[in-house]
Each structure stands twice: as structure tokens, then as C-alpha cells.
C-alpha positions as CSV (number, residue, x, y, z in Angstrom):
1,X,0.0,0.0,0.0
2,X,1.4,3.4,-1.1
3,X,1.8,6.4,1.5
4,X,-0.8,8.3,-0.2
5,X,-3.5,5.7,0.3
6,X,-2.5,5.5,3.9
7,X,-3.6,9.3,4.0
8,X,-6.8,8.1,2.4
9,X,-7.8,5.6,4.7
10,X,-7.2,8.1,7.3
11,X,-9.0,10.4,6.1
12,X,-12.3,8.2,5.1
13,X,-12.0,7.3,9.1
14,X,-11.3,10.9,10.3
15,X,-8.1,9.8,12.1
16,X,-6.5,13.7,11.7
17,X,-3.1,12.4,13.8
18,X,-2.2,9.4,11.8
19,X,-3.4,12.2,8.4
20,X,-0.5,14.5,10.3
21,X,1.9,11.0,10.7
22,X,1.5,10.3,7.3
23,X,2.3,13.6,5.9
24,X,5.8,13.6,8.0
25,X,7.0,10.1,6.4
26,X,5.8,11.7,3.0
27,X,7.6,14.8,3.3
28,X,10.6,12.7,4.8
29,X,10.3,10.7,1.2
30,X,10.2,13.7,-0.9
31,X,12.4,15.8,0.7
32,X,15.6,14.3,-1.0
33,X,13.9,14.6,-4.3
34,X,12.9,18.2,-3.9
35,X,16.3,19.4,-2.6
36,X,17.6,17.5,-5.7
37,X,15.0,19.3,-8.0
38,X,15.8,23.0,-6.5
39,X,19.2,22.6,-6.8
40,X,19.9,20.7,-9.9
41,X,16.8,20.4,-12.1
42,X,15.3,24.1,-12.2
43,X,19.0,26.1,-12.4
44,X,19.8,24.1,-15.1
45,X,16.3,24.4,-16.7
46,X,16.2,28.4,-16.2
47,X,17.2,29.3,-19.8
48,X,14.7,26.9,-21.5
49,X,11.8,28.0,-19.3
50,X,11.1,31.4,-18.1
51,X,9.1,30.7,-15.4
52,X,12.6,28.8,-13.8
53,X,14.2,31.5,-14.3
54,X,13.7,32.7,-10.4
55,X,15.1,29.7,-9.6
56,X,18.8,30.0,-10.5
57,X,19.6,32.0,-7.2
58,X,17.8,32.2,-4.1
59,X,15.6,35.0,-3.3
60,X,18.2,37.9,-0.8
61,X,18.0,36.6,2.5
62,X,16.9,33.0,1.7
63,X,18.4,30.1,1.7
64,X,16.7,28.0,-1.2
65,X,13.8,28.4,-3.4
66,X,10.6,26.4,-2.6
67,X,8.1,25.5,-5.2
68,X,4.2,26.1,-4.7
69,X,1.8,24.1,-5.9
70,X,0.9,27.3,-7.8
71,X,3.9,27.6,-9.6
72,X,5.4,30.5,-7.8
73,X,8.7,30.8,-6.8
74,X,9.1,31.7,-3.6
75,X,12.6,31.7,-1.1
76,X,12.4,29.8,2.3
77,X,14.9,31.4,5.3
């Protein structure tokens, strides 16, 4: 069974804490891939795709660039 569906079942049974438990091991499995992505993927993409572009140097005062689910480029202290 995947993580996601784990956050299903939860949800379907209105377990909020094991929702919230879930969510940490996910974010614990994506957070390699993001930093990956943020510091590889989207500086070397910049050129090809304006809306990177942002992402080829943190934001003054921040210490990487996070990824919304919007889109928008936004730096994280």
C-alpha cells in the first residue's frame, strides 16, 4: 500500500493524527527529491523556461527556493 493511500484511509475514518503522521513520512520521502530538483533540475532548466528563471539563485535573505503548488517561486529562510 502506497503512502498516499494511507492518507486516504485516514481520512475516510477521520483519524486527523495518523493524516498528520502520514504527511511527515511523506515529506521525509520527498524531501531528498525536492532538494535534488531546487538545486539541480530548475537552475539548469532556467534558460529553456522562463518561469525557472527565479530559480537560479535564491531570493536575498533566503536560503533556497521552494516550489508552490501554484507555480510560484518563492525563497524559504
Amino acid at each position: 500500500m502506497t503512502l498516499i493511500s494511507h492518507v486516504r484511509d485516514a481520512h475516510r475514518g477521520g483519524e486527523v493524527t495518523r493524516m498528520a503522521e502520514v504527511a511527515r513520512e511523506i515529506t521525509a520521502v520527498l524531501g531528498p527529491h525536492t532538494q535534488v530538483e531546487e538545486e539541480g533540475l530548475f537552475p539548469a532548466l532556467a534558460g529553456d523556461f522562463p518561469c525557472l528563471r527565479a530559480a537560479a539563485e535564491p531570493l536575498p535573505g533566503a536560503s533556497s527556493i521552494r516550489v508552490h503548488a501554484s507555480g510560484i517561486l518563492v525563497g524559504s529562510a
